[in-house]
C-alpha positions as CSV (number, residue, x, y, z in Angstrom):
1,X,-16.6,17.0,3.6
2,X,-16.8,14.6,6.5
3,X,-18.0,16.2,9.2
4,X,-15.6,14.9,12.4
5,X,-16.2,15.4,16.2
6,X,-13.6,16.6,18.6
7,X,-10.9,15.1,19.8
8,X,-11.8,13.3,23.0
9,X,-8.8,11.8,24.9
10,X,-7.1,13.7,27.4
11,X,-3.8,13.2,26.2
12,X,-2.0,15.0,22.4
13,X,-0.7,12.5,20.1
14,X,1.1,13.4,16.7
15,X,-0.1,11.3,13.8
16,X,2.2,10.7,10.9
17,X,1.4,9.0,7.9
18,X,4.3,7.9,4.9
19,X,3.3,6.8,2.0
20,X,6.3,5.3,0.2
21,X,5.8,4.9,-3.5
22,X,7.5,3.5,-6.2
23,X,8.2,7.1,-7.8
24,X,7.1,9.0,-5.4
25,X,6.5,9.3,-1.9
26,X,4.3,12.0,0.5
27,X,3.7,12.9,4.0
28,X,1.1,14.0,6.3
29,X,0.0,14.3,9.7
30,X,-2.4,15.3,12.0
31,X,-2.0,16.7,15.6
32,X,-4.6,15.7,18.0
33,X,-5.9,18.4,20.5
34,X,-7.8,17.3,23.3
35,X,-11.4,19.1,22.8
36,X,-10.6,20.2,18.8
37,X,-11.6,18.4,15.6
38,X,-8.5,16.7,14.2
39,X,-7.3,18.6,11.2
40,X,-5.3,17.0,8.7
41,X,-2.2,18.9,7.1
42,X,0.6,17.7,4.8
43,X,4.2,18.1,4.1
44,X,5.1,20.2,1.8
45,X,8.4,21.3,2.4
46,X,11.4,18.9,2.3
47,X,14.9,18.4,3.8
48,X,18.1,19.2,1.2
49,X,21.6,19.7,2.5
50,X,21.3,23.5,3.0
51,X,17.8,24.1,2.3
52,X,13.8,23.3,1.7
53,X,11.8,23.0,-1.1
54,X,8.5,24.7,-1.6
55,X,5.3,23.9,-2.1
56,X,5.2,20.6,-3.0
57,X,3.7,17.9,-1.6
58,X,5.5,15.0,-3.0
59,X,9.2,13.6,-3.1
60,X,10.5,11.8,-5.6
61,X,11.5,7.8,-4.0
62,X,15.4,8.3,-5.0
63,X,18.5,7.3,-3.0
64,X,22.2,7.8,-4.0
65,X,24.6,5.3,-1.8
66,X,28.2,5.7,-1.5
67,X,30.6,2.7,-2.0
68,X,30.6,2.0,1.7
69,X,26.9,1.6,1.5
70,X,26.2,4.9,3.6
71,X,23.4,6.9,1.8
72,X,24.5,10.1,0.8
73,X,21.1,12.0,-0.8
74,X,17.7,11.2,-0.3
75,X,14.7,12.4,-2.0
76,X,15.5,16.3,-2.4
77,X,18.3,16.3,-1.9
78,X,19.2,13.8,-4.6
79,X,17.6,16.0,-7.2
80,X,20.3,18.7,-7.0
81,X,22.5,19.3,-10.0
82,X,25.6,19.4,-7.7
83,X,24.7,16.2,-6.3
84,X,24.0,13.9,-9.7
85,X,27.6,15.4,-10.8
86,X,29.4,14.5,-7.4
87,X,27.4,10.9,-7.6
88,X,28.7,10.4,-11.1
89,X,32.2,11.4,-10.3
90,X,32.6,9.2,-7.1
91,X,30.6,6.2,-8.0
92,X,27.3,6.2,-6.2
93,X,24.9,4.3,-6.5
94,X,21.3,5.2,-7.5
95,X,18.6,3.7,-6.5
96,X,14.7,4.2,-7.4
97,X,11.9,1.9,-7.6
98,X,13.1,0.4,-4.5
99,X,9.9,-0.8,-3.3
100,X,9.5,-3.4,-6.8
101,X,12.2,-5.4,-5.1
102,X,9.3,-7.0,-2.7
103,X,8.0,-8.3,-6.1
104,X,11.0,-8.8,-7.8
105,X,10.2,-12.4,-8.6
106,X,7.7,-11.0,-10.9
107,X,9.7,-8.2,-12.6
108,X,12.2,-8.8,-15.0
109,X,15.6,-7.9,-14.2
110,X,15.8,-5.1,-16.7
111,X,13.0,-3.5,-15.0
112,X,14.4,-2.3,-11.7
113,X,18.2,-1.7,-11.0
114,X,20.0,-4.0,-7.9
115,X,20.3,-2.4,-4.6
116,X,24.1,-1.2,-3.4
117,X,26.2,-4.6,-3.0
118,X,25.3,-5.5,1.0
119,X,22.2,-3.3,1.7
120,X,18.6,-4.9,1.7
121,X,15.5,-3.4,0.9
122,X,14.6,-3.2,4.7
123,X,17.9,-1.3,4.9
124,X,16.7,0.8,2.1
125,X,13.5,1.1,3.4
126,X,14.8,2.3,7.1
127,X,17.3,4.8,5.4
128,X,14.4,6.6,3.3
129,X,11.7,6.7,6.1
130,X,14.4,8.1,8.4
131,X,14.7,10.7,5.7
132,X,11.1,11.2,5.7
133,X,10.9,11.4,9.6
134,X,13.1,14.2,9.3
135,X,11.5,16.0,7.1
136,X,8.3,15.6,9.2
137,X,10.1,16.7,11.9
138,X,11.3,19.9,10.7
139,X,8.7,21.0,9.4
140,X,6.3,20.5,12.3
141,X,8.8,22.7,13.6
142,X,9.7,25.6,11.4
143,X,5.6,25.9,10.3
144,X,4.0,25.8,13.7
145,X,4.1,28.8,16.9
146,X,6.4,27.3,19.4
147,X,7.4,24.4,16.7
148,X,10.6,23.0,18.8
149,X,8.4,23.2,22.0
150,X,5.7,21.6,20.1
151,X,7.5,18.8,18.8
152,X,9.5,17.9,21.7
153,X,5.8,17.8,23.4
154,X,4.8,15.3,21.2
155,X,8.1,13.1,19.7
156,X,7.2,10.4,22.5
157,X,3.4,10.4,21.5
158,X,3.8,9.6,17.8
159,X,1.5,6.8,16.2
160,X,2.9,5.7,12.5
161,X,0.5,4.9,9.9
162,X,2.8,2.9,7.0
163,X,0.9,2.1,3.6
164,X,2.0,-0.5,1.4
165,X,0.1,-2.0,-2.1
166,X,-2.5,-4.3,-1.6
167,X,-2.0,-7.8,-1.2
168,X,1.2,-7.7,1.2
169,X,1.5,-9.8,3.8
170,X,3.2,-11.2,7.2
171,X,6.4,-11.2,5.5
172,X,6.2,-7.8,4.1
173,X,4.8,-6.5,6.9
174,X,7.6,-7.3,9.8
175,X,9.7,-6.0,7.3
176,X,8.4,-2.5,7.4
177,X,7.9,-2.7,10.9
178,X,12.0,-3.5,11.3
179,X,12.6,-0.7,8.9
180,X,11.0,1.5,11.3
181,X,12.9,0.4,13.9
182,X,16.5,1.1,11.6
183,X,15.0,4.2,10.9
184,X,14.5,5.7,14.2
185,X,10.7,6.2,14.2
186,X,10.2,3.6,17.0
187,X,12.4,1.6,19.4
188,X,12.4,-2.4,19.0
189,X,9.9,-3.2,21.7
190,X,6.4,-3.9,22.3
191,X,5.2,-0.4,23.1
192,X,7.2,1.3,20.1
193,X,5.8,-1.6,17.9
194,X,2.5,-0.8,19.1
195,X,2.9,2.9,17.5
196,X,2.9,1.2,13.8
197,X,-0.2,0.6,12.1
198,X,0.0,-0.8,8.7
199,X,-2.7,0.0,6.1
200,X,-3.4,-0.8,2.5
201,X,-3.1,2.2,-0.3
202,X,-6.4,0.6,-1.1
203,X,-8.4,1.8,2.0
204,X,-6.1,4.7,2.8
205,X,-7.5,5.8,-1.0
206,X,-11.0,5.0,0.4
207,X,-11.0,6.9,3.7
208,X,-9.3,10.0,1.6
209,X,-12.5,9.3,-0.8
210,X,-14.9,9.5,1.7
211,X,-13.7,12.2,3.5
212,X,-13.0,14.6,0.2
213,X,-15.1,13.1,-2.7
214,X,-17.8,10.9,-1.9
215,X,-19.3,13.0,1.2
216,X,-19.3,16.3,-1.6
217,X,-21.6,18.2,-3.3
218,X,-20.1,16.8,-6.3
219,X,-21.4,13.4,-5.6
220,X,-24.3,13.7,-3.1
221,X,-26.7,12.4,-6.1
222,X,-25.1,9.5,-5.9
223,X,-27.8,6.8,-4.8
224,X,-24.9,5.8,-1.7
225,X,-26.7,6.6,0.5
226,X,-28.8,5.0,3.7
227,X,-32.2,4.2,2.6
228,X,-35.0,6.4,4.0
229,X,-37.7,5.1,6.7
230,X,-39.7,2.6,5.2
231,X,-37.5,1.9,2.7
232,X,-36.5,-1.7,1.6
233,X,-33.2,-2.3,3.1
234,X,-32.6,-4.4,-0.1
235,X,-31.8,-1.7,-1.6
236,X,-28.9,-0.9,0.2
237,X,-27.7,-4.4,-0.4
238,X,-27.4,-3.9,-3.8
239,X,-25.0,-1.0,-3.7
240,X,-21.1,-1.6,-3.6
241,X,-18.3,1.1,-4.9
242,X,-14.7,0.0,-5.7
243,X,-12.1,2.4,-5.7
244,X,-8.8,2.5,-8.0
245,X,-5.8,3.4,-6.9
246,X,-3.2,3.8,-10.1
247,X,0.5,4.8,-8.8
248,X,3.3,4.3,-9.9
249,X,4.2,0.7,-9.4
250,X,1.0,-1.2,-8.4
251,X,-2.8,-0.7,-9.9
252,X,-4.8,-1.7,-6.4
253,X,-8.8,-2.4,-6.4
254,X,-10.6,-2.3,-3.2
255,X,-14.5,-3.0,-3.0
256,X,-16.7,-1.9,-0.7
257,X,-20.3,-1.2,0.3
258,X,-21.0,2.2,1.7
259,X,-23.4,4.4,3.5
260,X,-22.3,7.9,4.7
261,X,-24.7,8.8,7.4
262,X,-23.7,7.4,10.3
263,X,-20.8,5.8,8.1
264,X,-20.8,2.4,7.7
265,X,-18.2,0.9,4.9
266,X,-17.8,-3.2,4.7
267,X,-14.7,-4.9,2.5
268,X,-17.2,-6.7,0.3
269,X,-14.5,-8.9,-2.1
270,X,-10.5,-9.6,-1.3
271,X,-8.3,-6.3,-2.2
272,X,-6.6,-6.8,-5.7
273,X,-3.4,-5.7,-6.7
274,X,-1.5,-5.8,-10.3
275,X,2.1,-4.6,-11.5
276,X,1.1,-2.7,-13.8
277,X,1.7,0.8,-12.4
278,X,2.8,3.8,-14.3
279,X,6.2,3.0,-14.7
280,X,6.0,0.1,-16.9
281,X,4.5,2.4,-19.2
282,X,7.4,3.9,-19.0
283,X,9.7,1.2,-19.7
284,X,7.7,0.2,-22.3
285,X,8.0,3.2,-24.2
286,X,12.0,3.2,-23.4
287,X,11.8,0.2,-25.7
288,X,9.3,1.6,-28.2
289,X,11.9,4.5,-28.6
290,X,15.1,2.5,-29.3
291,X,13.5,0.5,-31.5
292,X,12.4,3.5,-33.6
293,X,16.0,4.9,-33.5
294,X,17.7,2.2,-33.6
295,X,20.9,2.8,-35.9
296,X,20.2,6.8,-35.6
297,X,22.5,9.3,-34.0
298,X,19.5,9.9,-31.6
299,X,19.7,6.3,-30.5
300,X,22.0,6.5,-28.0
301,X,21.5,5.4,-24.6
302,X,22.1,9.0,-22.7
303,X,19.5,10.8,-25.4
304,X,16.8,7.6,-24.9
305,X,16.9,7.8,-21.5
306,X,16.2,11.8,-21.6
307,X,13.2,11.2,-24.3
308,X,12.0,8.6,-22.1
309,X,12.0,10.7,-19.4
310,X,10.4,13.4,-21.1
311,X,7.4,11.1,-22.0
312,X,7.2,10.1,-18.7
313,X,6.9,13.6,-17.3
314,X,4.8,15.0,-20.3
315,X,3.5,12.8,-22.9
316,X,2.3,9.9,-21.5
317,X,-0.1,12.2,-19.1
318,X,-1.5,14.5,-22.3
319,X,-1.9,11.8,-24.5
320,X,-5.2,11.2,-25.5
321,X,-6.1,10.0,-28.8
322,X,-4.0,8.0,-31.1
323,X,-5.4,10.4,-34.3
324,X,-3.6,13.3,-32.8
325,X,0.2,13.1,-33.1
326,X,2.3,13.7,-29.7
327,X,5.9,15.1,-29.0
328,X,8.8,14.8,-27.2
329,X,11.2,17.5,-26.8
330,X,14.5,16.3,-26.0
331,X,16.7,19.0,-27.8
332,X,17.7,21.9,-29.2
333,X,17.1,23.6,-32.5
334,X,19.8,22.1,-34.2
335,X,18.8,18.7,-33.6
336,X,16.8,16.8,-36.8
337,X,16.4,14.0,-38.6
338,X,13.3,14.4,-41.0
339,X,13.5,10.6,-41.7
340,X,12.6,9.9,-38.1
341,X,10.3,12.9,-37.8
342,X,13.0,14.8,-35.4
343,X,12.5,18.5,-36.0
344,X,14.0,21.1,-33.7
345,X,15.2,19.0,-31.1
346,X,11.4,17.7,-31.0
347,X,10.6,13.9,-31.8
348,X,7.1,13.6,-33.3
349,X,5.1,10.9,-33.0
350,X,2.1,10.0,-35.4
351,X,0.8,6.8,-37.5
352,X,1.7,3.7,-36.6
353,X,4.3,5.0,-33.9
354,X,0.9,6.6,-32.3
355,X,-0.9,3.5,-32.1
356,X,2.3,1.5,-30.6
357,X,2.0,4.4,-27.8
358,X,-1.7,3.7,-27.4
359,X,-0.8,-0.2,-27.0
360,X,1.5,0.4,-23.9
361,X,-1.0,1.5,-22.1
362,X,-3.1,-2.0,-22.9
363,X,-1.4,-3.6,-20.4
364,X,-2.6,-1.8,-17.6
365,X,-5.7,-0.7,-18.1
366,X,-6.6,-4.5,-18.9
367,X,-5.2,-5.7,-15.8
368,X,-7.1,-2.6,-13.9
369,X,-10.3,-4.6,-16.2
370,X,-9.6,-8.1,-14.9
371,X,-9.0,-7.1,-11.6
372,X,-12.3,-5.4,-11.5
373,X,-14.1,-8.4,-12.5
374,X,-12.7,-11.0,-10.5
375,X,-13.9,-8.5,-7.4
376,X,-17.7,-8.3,-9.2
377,X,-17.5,-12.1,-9.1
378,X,-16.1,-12.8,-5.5
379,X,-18.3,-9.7,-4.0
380,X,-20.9,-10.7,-2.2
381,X,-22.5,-7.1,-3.0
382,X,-23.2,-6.1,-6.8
383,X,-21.1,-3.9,-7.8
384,X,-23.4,-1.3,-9.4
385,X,-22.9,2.4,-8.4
386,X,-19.8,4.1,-8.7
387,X,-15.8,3.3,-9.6
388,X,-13.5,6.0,-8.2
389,X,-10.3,6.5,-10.5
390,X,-7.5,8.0,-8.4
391,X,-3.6,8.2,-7.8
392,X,-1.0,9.2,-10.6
393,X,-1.5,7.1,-13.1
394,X,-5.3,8.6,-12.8
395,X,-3.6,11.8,-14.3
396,X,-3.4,10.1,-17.9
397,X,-6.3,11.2,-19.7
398,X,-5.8,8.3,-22.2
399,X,-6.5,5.8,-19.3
400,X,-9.4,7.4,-18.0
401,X,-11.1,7.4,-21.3
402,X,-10.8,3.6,-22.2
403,X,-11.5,3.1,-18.3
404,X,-14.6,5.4,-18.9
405,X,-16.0,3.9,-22.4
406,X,-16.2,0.1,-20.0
407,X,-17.9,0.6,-17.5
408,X,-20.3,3.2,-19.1
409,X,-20.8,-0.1,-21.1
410,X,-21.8,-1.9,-17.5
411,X,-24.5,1.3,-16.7
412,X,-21.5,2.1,-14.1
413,X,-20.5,5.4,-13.0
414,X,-16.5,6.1,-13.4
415,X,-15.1,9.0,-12.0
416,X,-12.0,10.9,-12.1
417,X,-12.0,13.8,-9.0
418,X,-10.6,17.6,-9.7
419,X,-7.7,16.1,-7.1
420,X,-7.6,12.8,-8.4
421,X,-3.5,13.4,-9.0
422,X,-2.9,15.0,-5.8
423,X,-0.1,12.7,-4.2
424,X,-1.7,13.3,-0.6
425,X,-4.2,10.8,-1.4
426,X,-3.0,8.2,0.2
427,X,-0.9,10.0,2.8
428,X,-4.1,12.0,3.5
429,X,-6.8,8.7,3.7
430,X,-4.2,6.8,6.2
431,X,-4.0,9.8,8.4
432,X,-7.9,9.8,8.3
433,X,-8.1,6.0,9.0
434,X,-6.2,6.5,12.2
435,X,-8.8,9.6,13.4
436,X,-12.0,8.3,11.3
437,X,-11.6,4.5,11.5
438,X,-14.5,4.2,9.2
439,X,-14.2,0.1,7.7
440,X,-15.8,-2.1,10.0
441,X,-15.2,-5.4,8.1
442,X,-12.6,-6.8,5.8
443,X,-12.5,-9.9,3.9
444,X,-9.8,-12.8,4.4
445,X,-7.8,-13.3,1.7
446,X,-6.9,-17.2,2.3
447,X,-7.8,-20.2,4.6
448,X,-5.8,-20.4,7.9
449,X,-5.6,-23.1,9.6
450,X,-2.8,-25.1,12.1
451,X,-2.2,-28.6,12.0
452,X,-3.7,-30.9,14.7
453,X,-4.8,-34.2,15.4
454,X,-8.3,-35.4,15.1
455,X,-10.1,-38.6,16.1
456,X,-10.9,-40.8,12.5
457,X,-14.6,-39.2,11.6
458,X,-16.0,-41.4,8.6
459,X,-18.8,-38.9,8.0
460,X,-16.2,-35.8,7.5
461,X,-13.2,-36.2,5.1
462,X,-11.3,-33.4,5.6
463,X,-11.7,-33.4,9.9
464,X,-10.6,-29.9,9.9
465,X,-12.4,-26.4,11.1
466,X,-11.3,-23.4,9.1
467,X,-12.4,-20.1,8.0
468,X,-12.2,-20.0,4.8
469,X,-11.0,-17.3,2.3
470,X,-13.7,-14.9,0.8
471,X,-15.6,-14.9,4.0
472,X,-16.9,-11.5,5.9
473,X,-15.2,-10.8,8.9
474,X,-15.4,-8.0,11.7
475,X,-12.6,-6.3,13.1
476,X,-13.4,-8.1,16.1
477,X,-14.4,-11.3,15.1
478,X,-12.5,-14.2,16.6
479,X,-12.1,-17.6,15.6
480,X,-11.0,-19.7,17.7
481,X,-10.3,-23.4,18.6
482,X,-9.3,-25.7,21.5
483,X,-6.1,-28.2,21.2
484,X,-4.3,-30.4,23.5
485,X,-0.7,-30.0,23.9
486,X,1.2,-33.1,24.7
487,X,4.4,-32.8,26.1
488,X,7.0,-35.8,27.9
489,X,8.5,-33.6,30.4
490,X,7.3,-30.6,32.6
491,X,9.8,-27.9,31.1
492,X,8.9,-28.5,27.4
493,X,5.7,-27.2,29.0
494,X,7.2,-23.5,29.8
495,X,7.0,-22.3,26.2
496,X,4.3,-22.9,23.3
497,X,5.0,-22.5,19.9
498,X,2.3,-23.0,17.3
499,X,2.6,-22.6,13.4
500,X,-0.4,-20.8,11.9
501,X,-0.7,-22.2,8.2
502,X,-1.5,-20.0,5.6
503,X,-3.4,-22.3,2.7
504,X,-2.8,-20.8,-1.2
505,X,-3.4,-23.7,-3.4
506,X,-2.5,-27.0,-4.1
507,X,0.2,-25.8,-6.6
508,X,1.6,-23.2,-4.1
509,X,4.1,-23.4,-0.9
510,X,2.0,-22.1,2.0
511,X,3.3,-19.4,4.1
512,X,4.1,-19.8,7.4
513,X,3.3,-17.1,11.3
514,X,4.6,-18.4,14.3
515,X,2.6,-17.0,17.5
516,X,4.5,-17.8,20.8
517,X,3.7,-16.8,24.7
518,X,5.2,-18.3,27.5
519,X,3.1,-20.8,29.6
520,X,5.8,-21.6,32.1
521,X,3.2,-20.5,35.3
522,X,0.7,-22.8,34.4
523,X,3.4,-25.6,33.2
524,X,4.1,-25.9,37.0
525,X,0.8,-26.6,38.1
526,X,0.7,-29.5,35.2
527,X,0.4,-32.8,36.6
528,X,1.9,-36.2,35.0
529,X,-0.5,-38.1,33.4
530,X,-0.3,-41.9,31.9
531,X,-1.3,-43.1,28.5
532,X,-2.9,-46.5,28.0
533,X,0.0,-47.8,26.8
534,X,2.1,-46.6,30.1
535,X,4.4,-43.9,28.8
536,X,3.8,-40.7,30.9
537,X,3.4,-37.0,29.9
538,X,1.7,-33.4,30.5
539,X,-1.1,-32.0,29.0
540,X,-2.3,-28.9,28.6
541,X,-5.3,-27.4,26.7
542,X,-4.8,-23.9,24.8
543,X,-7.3,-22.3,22.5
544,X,-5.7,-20.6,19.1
545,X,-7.7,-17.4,18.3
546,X,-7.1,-15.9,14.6
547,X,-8.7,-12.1,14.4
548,X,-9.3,-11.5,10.3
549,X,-10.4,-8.4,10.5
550,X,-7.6,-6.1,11.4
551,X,-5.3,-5.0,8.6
552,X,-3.1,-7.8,10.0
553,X,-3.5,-11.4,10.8
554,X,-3.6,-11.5,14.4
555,X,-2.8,-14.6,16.3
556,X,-2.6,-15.6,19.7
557,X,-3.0,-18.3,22.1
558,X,-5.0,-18.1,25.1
559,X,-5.2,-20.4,28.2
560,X,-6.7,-20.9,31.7
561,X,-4.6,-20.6,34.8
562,X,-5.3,-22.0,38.3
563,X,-7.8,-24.9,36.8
């Protein structure tokens, strides 16, 4: 385990971490004590209409919506028998797999049902994380001495750590952050936006990692380690891990190069993230199975929609070799058709049908392959010591064991933790990013840049400085660079807007931040100024200053007054 040091502010503070999947989603926190080592805890009881739930430590990612759009069940509560009968008798609307609507442009439409007519997926989002914040809430105060007291000690010292899949950006990310804001957890302002830090499942998986699995007993042979006096320090340089994160909708691959005592962890290749997440397993079989009993009394839509549910829950996670038939238990006793191997309400599936189940799987675990290898190729650190398998899609045996036959074939070491499944990974690892903060450098995904003018250079073609994508940044690092502002009249001078360009490709719309701060102070002080050809106008110098490093793109624009 990772051994952590007291607490040392003066002040408590009430960490919460969310982790909003695409099936399911978990919570967990951590209260800091002034003077005691942060412990972290999770959720494992959630809110229903009249009572909790026990023992778990997940919720399923489900809304039902009335046909006013006001949500009516979350989570839960939306799992109660009473509640699917009352939704199917008025007309609600479900709604799962809400977070694939950020990438619906690369899902078909048969793949994830429309939100309720009027609501957005920030709407969405904010109803569900609202849900979640009560359930944090109450349980906080039902599990701890003095819980009401406690919480109302804390409710105004509450930092937020959201995950999302690797590979989001600006646009996803103000979204959340409004979420939050229509879901209660923080007011729209400065200070309450300042409460939210966003983190990739990627290196929320890694701190989790390093704090449960790469600092055990279990693992300590593992050459990670800081070389000894004396030592070449080469040999650090040739270490890197990458961790795997399988969940329900995404696959995300982070890459790192690690040494545990003191701890010192560097992003050594962009994150990668693919669509290939447990679920489309899912909805791949869905298809597999109405193919097969297509034209059968079995084939109906209600009884493909319970097997496929059943092999989500059952088969798909036991299966594990395409030689030993598999079943899926959708009936009762009465229930065959020996043509279709249907016995006993049991659907059996063996031969050919077998290897169709081991082919959707292929999918995925090649796009968990050619994920890996685009990071071995970009990483400026070989990737030779260890791949860490975890999340819920980790839980299929079937996965792990073609995962485990490749990279045995690279002399790489693929590993599957006892709580590889555990859905607290990720809740856990952001909660220990807040208290452990153990990555020190991250790599930009993309060139940034903002459009300028520049005096004709013959010797350079492009006449632009960038920082370009790939490189190694610190959290700290700034980059920075000094323009002239031109305006033709002193108030146009108040207020400085500047587009920060985000460069993808010649084939590819860039993205686009604005960073604005009012200058107006210094605009006074400006003095008019003639051009050669005798129009007049203001000047003033600002420097743009782009941080990399954070888990955000931070821009701002800095200036100095009284010159």
């Amino acid at each position: 385990m990772l051994l952590r040091q007291p607490y040392r502010r003066p002040v408590h503070k009430l960490v919460l971490a969310f982790d909003v999947g695409v099936v399911y989603s978990s919570i967990s926190y951590c209260i800091l004590q002034p003077g005691k080592v942060p412990k972290i805890e999770p959720v494992t009881r959630f809110v229903l209409m009249q009572e909790h739930s026990g023992g778990n430590s997940k919720i399923t990612s489900i809304l039902y919506y009335d046909s006013n759009g006001t949500a009516r069940a979350i989570g839960a509560e939306a799992l109660q028998e009473h509640i699917i009968e009352r939704a199917e008798d008025d007309g609600w609307v479900k709604v799962e797999w809400f977070v694939l609507h950020w990438a619906a442009k690369r899902i078909a439409d048969d793949d994830i049902s429309p939100l309720p007519r009027g609501k957005t997926i920030v709407e969405v989002l904010g109803d569900f994380m609202q849900y979640l914040f009560r359930c944090a809430r109450s349980y906080i105060q039902q599990t701890h001495p003095s819980g009401s007291n406690l919480w109302r000690s804390l409710e105004n010292r509450i930092e937020f750590v959201l995950t999302h899949p690797n590979g989001w950006e600006g646009l996803q990310q103000k979204q959340i952050r409004l979420a939050a804001v229509l879901g209660g957890l923080i007011p729209s302002t400065e200070d309450g936006m300042a409460r939210v830090h966003l983190l990739t499942e990627g290196e929320a998986s890694l701190h989790y990692c390093v704090a449960n699995t790469l600092a055990s007993d279990a693992l300590s042979k593992t050459p990670i380690l800081a070389p000894e006096d004396g030592e070449d320090d080469d040999i650090l340089a040739s270490q890197g891990i990458v961790v795997i994160d399988a969940g329900g909708g995404t696959i995300d691959l982070s890459a790192y190069s690690i040494i545990l005592s003191p701890a010192l962890i560097k992003e050594i290749a962009a994150t990668e993230r693919r669509l290939q997440g447990s679920v489309f397993v899912t909805r791949r079989a869905h298809d597999l199975l109405q193919e097969k009993l297509s034209g059968s009394r079995f084939g109906t839509p209600d009884i493909i929609q319970q097997m496929t549910y059943v092999f989500d829950s059952t088969t798909k996670r036991k299966f594990r070799n395409p030689e030993d038939p598999s079943y899926i238990k959708f009936g009762t006793i009465r229930d065959k058709d020996h043509q279709r191997d249907i016995r006993a309400g049991q659907l059996k599936l063996s031969g050919q049908v077998l290897q169709d189940v081991a082919k959707l799987f292929e999918p995925s675990i090649s796009s968990i392959i050619e994920a890996f290898e685009t990071q071995r190729k970009a990483a400026g650190t070989p990737i030779t010591v260890i791949c860490i398998f975890v999340g819920g899609f980790a839980a299929s045996d079937w996965m792990f064991t073609k995962l485990h036959a490749y990279f045995q074939s690279l002399n790489i070491s693929f590993s599957r933790p006892d709580n590889h499944c555990t859905a607290q990974v990720v809740a856990k690892g952001a909660v220990s990013y807040f208290i452990d903060h153990l990555v020190s450098t991250r790599v930009a995904r993309f060139t940034y840049g903002t459009e300028s003018i520049a005096l004709f250079n013959p010797s350079d073609m492009e006449h632009r400085a960038r920082q370009k994508e790939g490189t190694l940044v610190p959290e700290q690092q700034e980059f920075s660079k000094k323009f002239a502002i031109r305006r033709y009249n002193q108030a146009a001078c108040n207020q400085v807007d500047i587009d920060i360009m985000s460069y993808r490709g010649l084939l590819q719309k860039p993205d686009w931040m604005d960073t604005e701060r009012n200058t107006s102070k210094i605009a006074e002080k400006l003095t008019l100024k003639r051009s050669a050809e005798g129009s007049t106008y203001y000047s003033m110098e600002i420097k743009v200053i782009l941080l990399f490093g954070l888990k955000e793109l931070k821009a701002t624009i800095s200036w100095e007054d009284g010159v």
